[in-house]
Structures are given as structure tokens and as C-alpha cells.
C-alpha positions as CSV (number, residue, x, y, z in Angstrom):
1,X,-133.6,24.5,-32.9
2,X,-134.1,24.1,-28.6
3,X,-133.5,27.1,-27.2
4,X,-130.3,26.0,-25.3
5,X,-128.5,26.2,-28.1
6,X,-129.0,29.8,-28.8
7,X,-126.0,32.1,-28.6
8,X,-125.6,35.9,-27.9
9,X,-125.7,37.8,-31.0
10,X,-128.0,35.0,-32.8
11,X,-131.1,36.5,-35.0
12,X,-133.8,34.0,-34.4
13,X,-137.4,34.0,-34.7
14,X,-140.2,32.8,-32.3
15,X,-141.5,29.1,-34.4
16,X,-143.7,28.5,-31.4
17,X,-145.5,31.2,-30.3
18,X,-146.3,34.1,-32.7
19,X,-143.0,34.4,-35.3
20,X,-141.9,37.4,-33.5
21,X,-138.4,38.3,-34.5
22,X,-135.8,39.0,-32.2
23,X,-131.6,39.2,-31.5
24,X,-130.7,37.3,-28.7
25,X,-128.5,40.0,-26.6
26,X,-128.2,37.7,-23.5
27,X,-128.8,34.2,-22.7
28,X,-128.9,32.7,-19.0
29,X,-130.2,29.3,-17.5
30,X,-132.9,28.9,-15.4
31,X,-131.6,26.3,-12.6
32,X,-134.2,23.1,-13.3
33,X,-134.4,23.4,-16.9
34,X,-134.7,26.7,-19.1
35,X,-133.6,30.3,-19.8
36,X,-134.1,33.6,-19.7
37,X,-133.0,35.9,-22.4
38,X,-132.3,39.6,-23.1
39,X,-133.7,40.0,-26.2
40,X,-133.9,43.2,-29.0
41,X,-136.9,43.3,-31.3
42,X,-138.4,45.8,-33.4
43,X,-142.0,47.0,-32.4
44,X,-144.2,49.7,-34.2
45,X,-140.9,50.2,-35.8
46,X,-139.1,50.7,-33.2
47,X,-136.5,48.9,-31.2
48,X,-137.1,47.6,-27.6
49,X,-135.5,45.5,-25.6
50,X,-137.1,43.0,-23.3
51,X,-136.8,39.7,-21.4
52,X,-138.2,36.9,-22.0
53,X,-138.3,33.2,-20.6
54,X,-138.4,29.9,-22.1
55,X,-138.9,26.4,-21.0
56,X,-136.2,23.8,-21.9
57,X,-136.8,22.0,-25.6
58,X,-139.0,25.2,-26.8
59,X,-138.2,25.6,-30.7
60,X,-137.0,28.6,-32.2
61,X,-135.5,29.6,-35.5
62,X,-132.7,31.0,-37.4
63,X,-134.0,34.3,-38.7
64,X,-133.1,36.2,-41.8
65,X,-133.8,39.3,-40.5
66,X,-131.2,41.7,-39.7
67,X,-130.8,43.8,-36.7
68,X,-128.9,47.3,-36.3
């Protein structure tokens, strides 16, 4: 799915770049195309939180992973 269709709270996983998991925390548009996202992922089993942009029509996925 484009990333402008991704929604706070949404699992999704990276289908582009790497498969990394994450839980889209917030979502904001970049003026000219894009956004930037708060985003929750679980590294070295442990949870950080970091941000992340993306340009407009980059693919992501719905992931099955779940998120505390």
C-alpha cells in the first residue's frame, strides 16, 4: 500500500527497504509530496521509537506483528 494511506495505530512493515516492522504512532505530510512518521519498532528486543521519512508512492505493508 502508498504510504499516504497509512493511519496512526497501523502495524506495517517496510516492503521496500529492509522488512523492518514498525507501528505507525504519528503520521504527517511533507508539503510537496511525502511524510514523516513517528514510528515504534522493536530493536535488540527492545522498543524504540524513531522518525522516519518517506517519499510519496513508497510501498509498505500490513504487518502481522503485534505491538504492546
Amino acid at each position: 500500500m502508498p504510504i499516504e494511506s497509512v493511519r496512526c495505530g497501523d502495524p506495517i512493515y517496510d516492503a521496500d527497504g529492509g522488512c523492518q516492522h514498525y507501528k505507525v504512532l504519528e503520521a504527517r505530510p511533507i508539503p510537496g509530496g511525502g511524510v514523516v512518521m513517528e514510528l515504534e519498532c522493536l530493536h535488540n528486543n527492545q522498543c524504540q521509537v524513531i522518525e522516519k521519512s518517506f517519499p510519496e508512492g513508497y510501498l509498505v505493508g500490513r504487518s502481522t506483528r503485534h505491538f504492546l
